[in-house]
C-alpha positions as CSV (number, residue, x, y, z in Angstrom):
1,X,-17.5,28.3,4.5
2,X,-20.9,29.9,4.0
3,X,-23.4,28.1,1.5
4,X,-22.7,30.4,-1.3
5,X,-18.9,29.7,-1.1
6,X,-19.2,25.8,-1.3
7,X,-21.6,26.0,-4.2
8,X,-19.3,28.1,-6.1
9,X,-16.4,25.8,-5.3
10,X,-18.4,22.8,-6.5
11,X,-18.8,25.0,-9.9
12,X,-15.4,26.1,-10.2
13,X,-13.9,22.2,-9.5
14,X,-15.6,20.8,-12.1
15,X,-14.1,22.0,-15.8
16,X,-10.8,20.9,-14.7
17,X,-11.8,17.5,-14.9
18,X,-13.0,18.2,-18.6
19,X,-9.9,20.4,-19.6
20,X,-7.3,17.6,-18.9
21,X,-8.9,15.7,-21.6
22,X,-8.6,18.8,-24.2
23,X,-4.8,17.3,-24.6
24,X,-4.2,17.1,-27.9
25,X,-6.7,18.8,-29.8
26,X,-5.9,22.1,-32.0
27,X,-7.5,24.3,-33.7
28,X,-7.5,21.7,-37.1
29,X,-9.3,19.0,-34.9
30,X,-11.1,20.9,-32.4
31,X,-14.6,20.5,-35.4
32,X,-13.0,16.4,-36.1
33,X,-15.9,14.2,-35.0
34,X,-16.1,10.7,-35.6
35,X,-18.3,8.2,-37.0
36,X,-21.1,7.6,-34.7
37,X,-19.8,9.7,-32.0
38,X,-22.7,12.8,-31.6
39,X,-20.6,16.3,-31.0
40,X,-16.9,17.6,-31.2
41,X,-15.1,19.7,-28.7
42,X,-16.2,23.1,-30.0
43,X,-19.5,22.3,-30.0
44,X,-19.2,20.7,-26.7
45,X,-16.8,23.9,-24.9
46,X,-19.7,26.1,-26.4
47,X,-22.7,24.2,-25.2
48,X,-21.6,23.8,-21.6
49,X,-20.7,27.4,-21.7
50,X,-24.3,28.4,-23.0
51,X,-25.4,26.0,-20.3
52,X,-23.3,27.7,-17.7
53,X,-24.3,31.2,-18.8
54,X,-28.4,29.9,-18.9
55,X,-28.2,29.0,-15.3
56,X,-26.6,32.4,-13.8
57,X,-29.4,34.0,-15.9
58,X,-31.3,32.4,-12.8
59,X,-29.5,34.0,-10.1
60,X,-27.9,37.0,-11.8
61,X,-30.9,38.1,-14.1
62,X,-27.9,39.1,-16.4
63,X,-28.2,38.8,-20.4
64,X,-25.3,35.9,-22.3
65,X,-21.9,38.3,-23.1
66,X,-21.9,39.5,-26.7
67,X,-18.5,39.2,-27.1
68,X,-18.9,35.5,-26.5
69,X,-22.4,34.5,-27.9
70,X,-24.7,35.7,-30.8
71,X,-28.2,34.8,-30.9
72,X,-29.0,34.7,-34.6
73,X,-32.3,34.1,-34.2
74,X,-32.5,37.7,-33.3
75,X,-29.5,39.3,-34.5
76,X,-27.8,39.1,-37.2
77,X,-25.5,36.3,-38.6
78,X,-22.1,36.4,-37.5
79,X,-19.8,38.5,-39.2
80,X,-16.2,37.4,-40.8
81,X,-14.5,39.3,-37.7
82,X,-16.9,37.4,-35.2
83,X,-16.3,33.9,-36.6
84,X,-13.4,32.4,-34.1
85,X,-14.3,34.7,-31.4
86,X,-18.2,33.6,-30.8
87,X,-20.4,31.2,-30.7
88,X,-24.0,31.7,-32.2
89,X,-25.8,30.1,-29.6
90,X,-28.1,28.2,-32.2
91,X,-25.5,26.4,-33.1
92,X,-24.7,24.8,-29.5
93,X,-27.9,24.9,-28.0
94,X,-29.8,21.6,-26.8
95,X,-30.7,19.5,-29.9
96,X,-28.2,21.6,-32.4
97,X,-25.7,19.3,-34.5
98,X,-22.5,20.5,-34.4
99,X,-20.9,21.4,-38.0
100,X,-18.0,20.2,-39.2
101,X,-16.8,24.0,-40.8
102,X,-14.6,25.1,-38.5
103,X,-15.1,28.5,-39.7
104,X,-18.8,28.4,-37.6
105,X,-17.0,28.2,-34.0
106,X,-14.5,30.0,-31.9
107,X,-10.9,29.1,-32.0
108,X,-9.7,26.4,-29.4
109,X,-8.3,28.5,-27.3
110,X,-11.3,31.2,-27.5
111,X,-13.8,28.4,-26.9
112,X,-11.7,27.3,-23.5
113,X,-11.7,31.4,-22.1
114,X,-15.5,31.6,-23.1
115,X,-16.2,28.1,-21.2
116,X,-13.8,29.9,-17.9
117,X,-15.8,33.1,-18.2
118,X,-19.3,30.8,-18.1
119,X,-17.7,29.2,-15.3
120,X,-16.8,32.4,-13.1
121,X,-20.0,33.8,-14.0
122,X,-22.2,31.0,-12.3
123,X,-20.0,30.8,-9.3
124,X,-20.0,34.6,-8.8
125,X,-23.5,35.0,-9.3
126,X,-23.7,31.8,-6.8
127,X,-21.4,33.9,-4.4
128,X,-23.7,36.5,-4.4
129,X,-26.9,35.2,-4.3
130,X,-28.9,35.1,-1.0
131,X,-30.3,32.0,0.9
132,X,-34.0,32.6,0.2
133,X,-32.6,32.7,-3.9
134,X,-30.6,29.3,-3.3
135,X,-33.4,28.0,-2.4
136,X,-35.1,28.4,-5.3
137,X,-37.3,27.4,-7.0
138,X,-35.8,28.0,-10.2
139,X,-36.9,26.8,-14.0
140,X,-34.6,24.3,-15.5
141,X,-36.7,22.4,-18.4
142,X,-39.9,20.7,-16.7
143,X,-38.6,20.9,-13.6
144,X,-38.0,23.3,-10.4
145,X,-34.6,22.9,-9.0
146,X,-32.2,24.4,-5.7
147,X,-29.6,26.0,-6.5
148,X,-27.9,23.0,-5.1
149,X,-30.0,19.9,-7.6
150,X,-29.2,22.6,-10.3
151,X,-25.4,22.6,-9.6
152,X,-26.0,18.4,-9.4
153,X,-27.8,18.7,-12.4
154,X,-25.1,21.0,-14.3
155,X,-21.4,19.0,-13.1
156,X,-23.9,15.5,-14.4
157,X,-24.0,17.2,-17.7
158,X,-20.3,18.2,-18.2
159,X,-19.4,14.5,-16.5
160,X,-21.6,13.2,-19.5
161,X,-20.0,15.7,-22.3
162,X,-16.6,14.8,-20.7
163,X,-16.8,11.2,-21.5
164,X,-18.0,12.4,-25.2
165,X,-14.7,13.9,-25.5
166,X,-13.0,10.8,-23.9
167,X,-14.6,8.5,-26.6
168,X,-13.8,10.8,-29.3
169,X,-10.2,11.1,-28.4
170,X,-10.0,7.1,-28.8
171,X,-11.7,7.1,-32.2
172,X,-9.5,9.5,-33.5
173,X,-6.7,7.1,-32.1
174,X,-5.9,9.9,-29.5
175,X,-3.2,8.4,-27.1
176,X,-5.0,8.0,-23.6
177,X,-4.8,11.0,-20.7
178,X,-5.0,8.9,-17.8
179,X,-3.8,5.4,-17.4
């Protein structure tokens, strides 16, 4: 397999981990947090898609789908016909706090396409991408990554939101996925 085609398969293996532990939840609990718990599974499916989308930005120079994500900060708020279909980016980006209104995020089953599409995109654009761009560096907060410490970097954060959504499934009495 060439370089490209491992990296992708690294990106591609990792949201099934995360999805097996989406069991259970609906579209009336998919905004249900719980008391001292930080974010709920929309805001999570939305901010590791934004995530997803933000790093092929650095391999694919491509803009974040429309049809998935609004930037209100320079468009317009989302319109009735937009709300459970995108996600304004404000409110799943780093720092954000996720809302309970339902009415603010994409259905569940909207949320989980968006998060596949995220997912394809950074593998494809990984497919794609030369060696010398692999290499990098590219800009990921205050540091300078590979394409391979940014794919580290990226399956650490969904490992992270994944056991967010584990501990929220047990405080909302959740019967357990594995075990």
């Amino acid at each position: 397999m060439k370089r490209q085609e491992v990296l992708a398969a690294f990106v591609r293996a990792s949201p099934p981990l995360l999805e097996r532990f989406l069991a259970g939840f609906d579209d009336s609990t998919r905004t249900r947090q719980a008391p001292g718990l930080p974010n709920h599974v929309a805001w999570t499916l939305g901010h590791l898609a934004l995530t997803l989308h933000r790093a092929a930005e650095r391999f694919d120079s491509g803009l974040l789908p429309e049809a998935d994500f609004r930037d209100t900060r320079t468009q317009p708020p989302l319109t009735t016909a937009q709300a459970g279909v995108t996600f304004d980016t404000e409110s799943v980006s780093f720092a954000s706090t996720p809302a309970p209104d339902p009415s603010r995020y994409p259905t569940l089953a909207r949320a989980r396409e968006i998060l596949q599409a995220a997912t394809e995109r950074f593998a494809g654009a990984l497919e794609s991408a030369s060696d010398q761009a692999l290499a990098g560096p590219h800009p990921w907060g205050a540091t300078q990554l590979t394409a391979e410490e940014l794919i580290c970097r990226l399956i650490a954060h969904q490992g992270t939101h994944t056991g967010q959504i584990i501990d929220l499934r047990r405080s909302l009495g959740m019967p357990r996925v594995i075990g």
